[in-house]
TORTOR-773305 format. One line per 3 residues: number of its first residue (from 1); their letters; for each residue x negated, y negated, z of C-alpha. Coordinates in steps of 0.02 Angstrom, whole numbers, plus 50000, padded with zeros to 5 digits. Layout:
# TORTOR-773305
NUM> A> X:Y:Z  ...;
This chain:
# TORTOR-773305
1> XXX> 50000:50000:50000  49855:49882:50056  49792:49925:49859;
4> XXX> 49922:49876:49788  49967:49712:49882  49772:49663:49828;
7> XXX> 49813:49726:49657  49958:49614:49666  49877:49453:49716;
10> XXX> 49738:49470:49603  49879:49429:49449  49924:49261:49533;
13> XXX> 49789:49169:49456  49848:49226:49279  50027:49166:49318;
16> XXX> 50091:49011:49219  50140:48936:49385  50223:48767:49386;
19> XXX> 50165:48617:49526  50286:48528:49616  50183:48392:49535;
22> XXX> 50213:48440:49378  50408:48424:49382  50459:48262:49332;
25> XXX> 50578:48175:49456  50770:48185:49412  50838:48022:49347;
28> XXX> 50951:47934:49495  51126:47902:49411  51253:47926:49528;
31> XXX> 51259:47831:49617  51180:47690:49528  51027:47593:49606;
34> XXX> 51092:47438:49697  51022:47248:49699  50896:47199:49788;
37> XXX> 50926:47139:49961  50864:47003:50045  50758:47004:50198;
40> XXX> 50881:46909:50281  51039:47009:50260  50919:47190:50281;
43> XXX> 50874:47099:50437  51033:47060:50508  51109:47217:50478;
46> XXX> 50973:47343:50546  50968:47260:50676  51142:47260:50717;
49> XXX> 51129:47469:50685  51005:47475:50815  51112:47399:50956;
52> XXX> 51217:47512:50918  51104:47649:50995  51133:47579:51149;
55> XXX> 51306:47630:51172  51328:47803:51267  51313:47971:51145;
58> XXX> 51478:48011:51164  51540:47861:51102  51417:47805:50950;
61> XXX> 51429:47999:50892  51643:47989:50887  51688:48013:50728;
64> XXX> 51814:47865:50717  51653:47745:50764  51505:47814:50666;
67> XXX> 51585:47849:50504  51581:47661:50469  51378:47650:50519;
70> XXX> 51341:47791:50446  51420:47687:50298  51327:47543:50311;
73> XXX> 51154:47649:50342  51158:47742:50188  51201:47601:50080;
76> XXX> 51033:47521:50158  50939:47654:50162  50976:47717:49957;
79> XXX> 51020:47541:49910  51198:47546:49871  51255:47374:49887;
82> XXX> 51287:47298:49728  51359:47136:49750  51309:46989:49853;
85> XXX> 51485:46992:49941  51427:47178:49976  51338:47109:50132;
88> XXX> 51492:47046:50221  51567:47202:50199  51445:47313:50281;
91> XXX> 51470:47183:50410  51648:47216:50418  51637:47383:50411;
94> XXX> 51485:47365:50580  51635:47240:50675  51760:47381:50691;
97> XXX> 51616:47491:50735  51606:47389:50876  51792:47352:50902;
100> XXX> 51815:47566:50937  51664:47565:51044  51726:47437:51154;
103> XXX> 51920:47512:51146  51804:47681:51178  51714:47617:51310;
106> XXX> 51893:47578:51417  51966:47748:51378  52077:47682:51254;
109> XXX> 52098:47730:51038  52233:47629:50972  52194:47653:50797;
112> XXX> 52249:47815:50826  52441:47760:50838  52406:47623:50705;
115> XXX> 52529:47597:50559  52482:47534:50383  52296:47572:50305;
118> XXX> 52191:47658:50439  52019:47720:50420  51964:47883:50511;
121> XXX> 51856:48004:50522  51800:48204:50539  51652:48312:50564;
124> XXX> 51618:48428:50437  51565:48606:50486  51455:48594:50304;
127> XXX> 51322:48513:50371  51402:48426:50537  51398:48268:50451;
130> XXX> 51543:48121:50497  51654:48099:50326  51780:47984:50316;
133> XXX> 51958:47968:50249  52076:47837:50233  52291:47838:50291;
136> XXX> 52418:47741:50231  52568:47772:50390  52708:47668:50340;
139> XXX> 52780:47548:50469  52954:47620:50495  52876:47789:50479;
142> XXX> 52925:47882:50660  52785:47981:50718  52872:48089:50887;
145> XXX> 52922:48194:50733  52818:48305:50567  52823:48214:50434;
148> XXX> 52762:48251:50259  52599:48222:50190  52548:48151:50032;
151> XXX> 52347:48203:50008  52295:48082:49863  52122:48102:49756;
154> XXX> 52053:47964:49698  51988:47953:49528  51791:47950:49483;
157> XXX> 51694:47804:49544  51505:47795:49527  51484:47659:49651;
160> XXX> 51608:47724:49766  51485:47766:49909  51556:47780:50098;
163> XXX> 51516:47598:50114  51641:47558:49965  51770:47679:49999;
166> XXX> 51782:47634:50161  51780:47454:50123  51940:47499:50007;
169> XXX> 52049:47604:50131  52029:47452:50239  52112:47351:50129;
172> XXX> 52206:47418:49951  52366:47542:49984  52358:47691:49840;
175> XXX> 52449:47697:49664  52608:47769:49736  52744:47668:49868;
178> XXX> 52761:47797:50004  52889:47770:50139  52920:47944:50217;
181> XXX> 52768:48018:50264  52596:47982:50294  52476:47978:50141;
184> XXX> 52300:48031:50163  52133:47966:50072  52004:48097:50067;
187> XXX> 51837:48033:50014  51784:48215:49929  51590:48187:49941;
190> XXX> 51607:48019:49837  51588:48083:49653  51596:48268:49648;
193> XXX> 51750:48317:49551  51838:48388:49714  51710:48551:49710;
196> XXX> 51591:48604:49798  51558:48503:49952  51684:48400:49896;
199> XXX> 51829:48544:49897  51794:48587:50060  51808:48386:50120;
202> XXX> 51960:48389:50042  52029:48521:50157  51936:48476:50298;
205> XXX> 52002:48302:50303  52180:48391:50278  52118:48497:50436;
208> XXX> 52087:48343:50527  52242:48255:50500  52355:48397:50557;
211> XXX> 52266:48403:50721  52279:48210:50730  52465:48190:50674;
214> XXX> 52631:48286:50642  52628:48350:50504  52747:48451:50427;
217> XXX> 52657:48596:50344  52812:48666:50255  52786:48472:50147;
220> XXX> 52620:48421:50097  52615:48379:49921  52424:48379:49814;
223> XXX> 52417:48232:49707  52277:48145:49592  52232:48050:49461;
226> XXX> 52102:48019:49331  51949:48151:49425  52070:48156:49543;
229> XXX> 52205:48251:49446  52046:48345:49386  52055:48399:49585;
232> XXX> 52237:48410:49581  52245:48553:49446  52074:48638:49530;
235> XXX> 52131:48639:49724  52333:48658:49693  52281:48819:49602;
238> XXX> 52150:48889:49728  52261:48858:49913  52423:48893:49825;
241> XXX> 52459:48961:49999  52443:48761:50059  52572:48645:49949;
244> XXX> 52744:48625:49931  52722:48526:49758  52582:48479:49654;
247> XXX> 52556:48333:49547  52401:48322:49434  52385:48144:49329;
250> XXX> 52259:48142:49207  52073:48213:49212  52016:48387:49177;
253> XXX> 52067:48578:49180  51914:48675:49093  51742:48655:49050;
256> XXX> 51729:48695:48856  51867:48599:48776  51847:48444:48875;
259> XXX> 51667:48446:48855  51718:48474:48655  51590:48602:48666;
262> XXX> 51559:48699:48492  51558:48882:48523  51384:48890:48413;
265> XXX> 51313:48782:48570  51389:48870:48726  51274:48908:48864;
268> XXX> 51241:49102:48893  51342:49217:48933  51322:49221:49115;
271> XXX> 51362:49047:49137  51507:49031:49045  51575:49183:49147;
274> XXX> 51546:49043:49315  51633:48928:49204  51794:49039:49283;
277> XXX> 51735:48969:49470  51820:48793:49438  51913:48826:49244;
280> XXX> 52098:48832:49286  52199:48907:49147  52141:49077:49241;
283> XXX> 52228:49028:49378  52396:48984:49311  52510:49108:49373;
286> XXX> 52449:49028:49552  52545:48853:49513  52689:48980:49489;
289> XXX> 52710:48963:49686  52782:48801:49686  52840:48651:49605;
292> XXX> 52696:48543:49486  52729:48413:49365  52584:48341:49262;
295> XXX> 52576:48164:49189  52492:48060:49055  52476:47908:48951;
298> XXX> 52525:47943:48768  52374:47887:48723  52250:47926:48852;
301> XXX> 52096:48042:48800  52129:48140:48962  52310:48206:48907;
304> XXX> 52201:48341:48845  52207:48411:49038  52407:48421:49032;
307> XXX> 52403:48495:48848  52274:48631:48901  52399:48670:49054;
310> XXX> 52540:48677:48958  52468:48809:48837  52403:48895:49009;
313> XXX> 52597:48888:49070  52652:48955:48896  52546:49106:48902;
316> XXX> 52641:49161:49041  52823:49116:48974  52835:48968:49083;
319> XXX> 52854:48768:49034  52727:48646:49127  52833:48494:49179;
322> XXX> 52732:48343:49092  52796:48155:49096  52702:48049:48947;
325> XXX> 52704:47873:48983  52757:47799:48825  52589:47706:48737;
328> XXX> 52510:47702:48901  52314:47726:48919  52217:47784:49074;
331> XXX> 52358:47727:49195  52546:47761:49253  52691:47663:49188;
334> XXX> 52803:47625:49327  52952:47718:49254  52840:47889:49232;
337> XXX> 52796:47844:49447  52948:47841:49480  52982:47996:49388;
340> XXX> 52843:48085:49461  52882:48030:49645  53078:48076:49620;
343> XXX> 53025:48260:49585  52906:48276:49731  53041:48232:49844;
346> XXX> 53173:48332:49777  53014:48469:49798  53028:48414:49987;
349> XXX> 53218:48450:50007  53170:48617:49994  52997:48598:50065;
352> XXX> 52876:48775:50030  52953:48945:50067  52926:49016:50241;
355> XXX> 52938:49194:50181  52938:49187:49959  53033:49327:49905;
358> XXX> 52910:49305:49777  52735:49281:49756  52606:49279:49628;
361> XXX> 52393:49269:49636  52289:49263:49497  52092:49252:49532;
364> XXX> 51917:49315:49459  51845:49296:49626  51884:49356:49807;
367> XXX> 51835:49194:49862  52018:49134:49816  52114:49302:49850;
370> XXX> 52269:49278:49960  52448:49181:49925  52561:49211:50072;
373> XXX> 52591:49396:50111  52473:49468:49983  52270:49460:49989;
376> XXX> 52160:49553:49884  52030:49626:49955  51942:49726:49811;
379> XXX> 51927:49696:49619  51877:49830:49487  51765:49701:49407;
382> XXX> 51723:49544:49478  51747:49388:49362  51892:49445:49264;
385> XXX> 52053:49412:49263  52155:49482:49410  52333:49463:49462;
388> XXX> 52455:49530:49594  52640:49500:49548  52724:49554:49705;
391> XXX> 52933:49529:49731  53023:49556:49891  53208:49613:49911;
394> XXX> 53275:49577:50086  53428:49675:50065  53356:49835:50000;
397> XXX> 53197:49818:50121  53109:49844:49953  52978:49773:49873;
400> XXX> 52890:49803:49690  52709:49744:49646  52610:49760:49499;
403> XXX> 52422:49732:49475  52280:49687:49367  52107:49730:49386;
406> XXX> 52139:49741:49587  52064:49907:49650  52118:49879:49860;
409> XXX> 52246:49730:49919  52316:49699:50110  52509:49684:50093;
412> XXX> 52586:49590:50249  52770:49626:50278  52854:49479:50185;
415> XXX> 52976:49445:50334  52896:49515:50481  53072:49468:50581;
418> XXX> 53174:49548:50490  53195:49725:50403  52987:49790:50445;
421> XXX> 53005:49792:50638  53170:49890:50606  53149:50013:50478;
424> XXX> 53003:49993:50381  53003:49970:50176  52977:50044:50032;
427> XXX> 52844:49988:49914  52849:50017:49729  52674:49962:49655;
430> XXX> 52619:50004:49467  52708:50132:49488  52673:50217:49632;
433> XXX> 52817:50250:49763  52766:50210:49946  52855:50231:50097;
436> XXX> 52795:50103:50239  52827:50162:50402  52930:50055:50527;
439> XXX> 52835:49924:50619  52706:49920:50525  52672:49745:50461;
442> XXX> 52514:49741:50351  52468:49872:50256  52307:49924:50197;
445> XXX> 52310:50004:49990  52171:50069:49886  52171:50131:49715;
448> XXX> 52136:50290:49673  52010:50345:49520  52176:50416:49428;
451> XXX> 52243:50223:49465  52392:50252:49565  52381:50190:49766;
């Protein structure tokens, strides 16, 4: 063994190895580099971050207080002011720093009752970092009570750093009048496209707001425009199990078309099967689970997204609700709002299903593998398509599922009050006739080689 290893290391000399040095640096772009800023202002504003190290731990590290320093230190630190008037902001952003520290210091958070724009913030269990996310809660809006939520994605924004989004939800309500429930701001990472990091800020920031407020989870509708419909069509697909309506304005759906990518230039193989981690026409039959309706200006480039869906929906025998603002651009006409806005609360009436009689998941990856009572747990082949089509009858105590590519699944009784605790169910699945036992409320199936369960 010792032979070999020295047999080994004797080839590393002959290795085309590449220096760090050697790599050129990648080109900053978002976001942008910033102006210059003078001594002065630099000045003034570290120094005001470093009395704020004087305040106890527990206060300077609350979430509500440091996501606004935080702000203001990054945009010094990577030079992200771009305006002159820039500097008062990070100034405003440092005085209600100070405000919560001193309302902190007493025992007392009244921005925590606050109506109107509210800024707030989260740690995220990423990298423990403080995010931040902006609320609209209308005035008349009674709190002692849930009340729907409204989780709106902003569009893309190269500038937008904490500093600037922050500096926004202080001070500019969203595209949409909201009087019923509380509409939430989540800052997604700044300019991600709602994936990655930026997906899981989305639904931490969700997370956070449910532990902070009433919210009623049987009404939380996933809206977005621009990237943030992009974010819309990606997220309402992958935590069906999460909104009672879905409304995707604009942006993106899939990498190749909207990229206008030739098929003579498509990356390898292997990377166009990853494509299928964010694409969403592979996910379709998920936005079967609820209400969505997609808009777009007649003339906007990014109709594309909705025309891409609609195809997605058509594949499957279903019709993708799509208002088209007449010779609108990039932006809503107020008649296609208040279309869109009528439909998510008639989507509210009903609010999502406690216990769907029926369900459908569609993934290429266990990562996104459960809507309601059904989770996946094994696929034949990872990356292709897989589906569960499962539908419950509450009379018969019956239900029937069939299956694509899915070689072991966890069914969970669909009404665990009802007909499992007394008598059990029968299962019908590709074919295969099950009895389930009474009292018995998840059950555990695995394909056979021959295919039946």
């Amino acid at each position: 063994m010792k032979n070999l290893f020295l047999c080994l290391l004797s080839l590393f000399p002959a290795l085309n190895l590449v220096k760090a040095e050697d790599i050129p640096p990648i080109p900053r772009r978002i976001p942008p580099q910033g102006i210059e800023i003078p001594d002065e202002d630099r000045n003034r504003i570290q120094s005001r971050l470093s009395e704020a190290t004087e305040s106890a731990e527990r206060i300077r590290n609350h979430p509500d207080v440091a996501v606004f320093r935080k702000a203001v230190r990054f945009a010094l630190l990577n030079g992200e002011f771009y305006d002159k008037k820039h500097f008062a902001l990070a100034d405003k952003l440092l005085d209600e720093a100070d405000r919560r520290t001193a309302f902190l210091t007493e025992g007392e958070t009244p921005w925590t009752s606050a109506k109107q724009l509210v800024v707030r913030g989260f740690r995220s269990k990423i990298d423990d970092s403080v995010q931040p996310y902006g609320l609209e809660v209308p005035e008349k809006l009674q709190l002692n009570r849930p009340v729907p939520l409204y989780v709106w994605l902003h569009g893309r924004g190269d500038k937008n750093t904490d500093l600037h989004f922050i500096g926004q939800r202080m001070s500019r309500s969203g595209k949409f009048v909201i009087e019923d429930g509380i509409v939430l701001h989540p800052f997604g990472r700044q300019c991600m496209g709602y994936k990655s990091a930026g997906e899981t800020d989305v639904m931490e920031a969700i997370e956070a707001v449910q532990k902070e407020y009433r919210i009623d989870k049987q009404r939380i509708a996933l809206m977005g425009f621009s990237m943030g419909g992009a974010g819309a069509w990606h997220l309402g697909a992958r935590y069906a199990d999460k909104w009672a309506v879905v409304h995707a304005g604009a942006g993106f759906a899939e990498t190749a078309r909207y990229n206008r990518l030739a098929k003579e230039n498509y990356p390898p193989w292997y990377e166009q099967r990853l494509w299928n981690l964010y694409d969403v026409p592979g996910y379709a039959r998920n936005l079967f689970n609820f209400p969505v309706i997609a808009y777009s200006g007649e003339i906007d480039k990014q109709k594309q997204a909705a025309d891409v869906m609609t195809e997605a929906f058509a594949d499957h025998d279903r019709e993708l609700n799509h208002v088209i603002g007449p010779k609108m651009g990039h932006k809503y006409d107020e008649n296609s709002k208040k279309k869109v806005l009528a439909f998510i609360r008639k989507a509210f009436e009903y609010g999502r299903e406690t216990n769907p009689q029926e369900v459908h998941l569609q993934t290429q990856t266990l990562r996104h593998n459960r809507i309601r009572w059904i989770y996946a747990t094994g696929l034949i082949e990872h990356w292709k398509d897989s589906r569960v089509d499962a539908a419950y009858e509450s009379e018969a105590g019956a239900i029937e599922a069939t299956t694509k590519n899915i070689s072991s699944l966890l069914l969970m009784h669909p009404d665990p009050s009802c007909c499992g605790a007394r008598g059990g169910f029968f299962l019908e699945i590709d074919g295969t006739s099950i009895q389930v036992p009474p009292n018995l409320f998840s059950v555990p199936l695995l394909r056979k080689p021959d295919g039946t369960w």
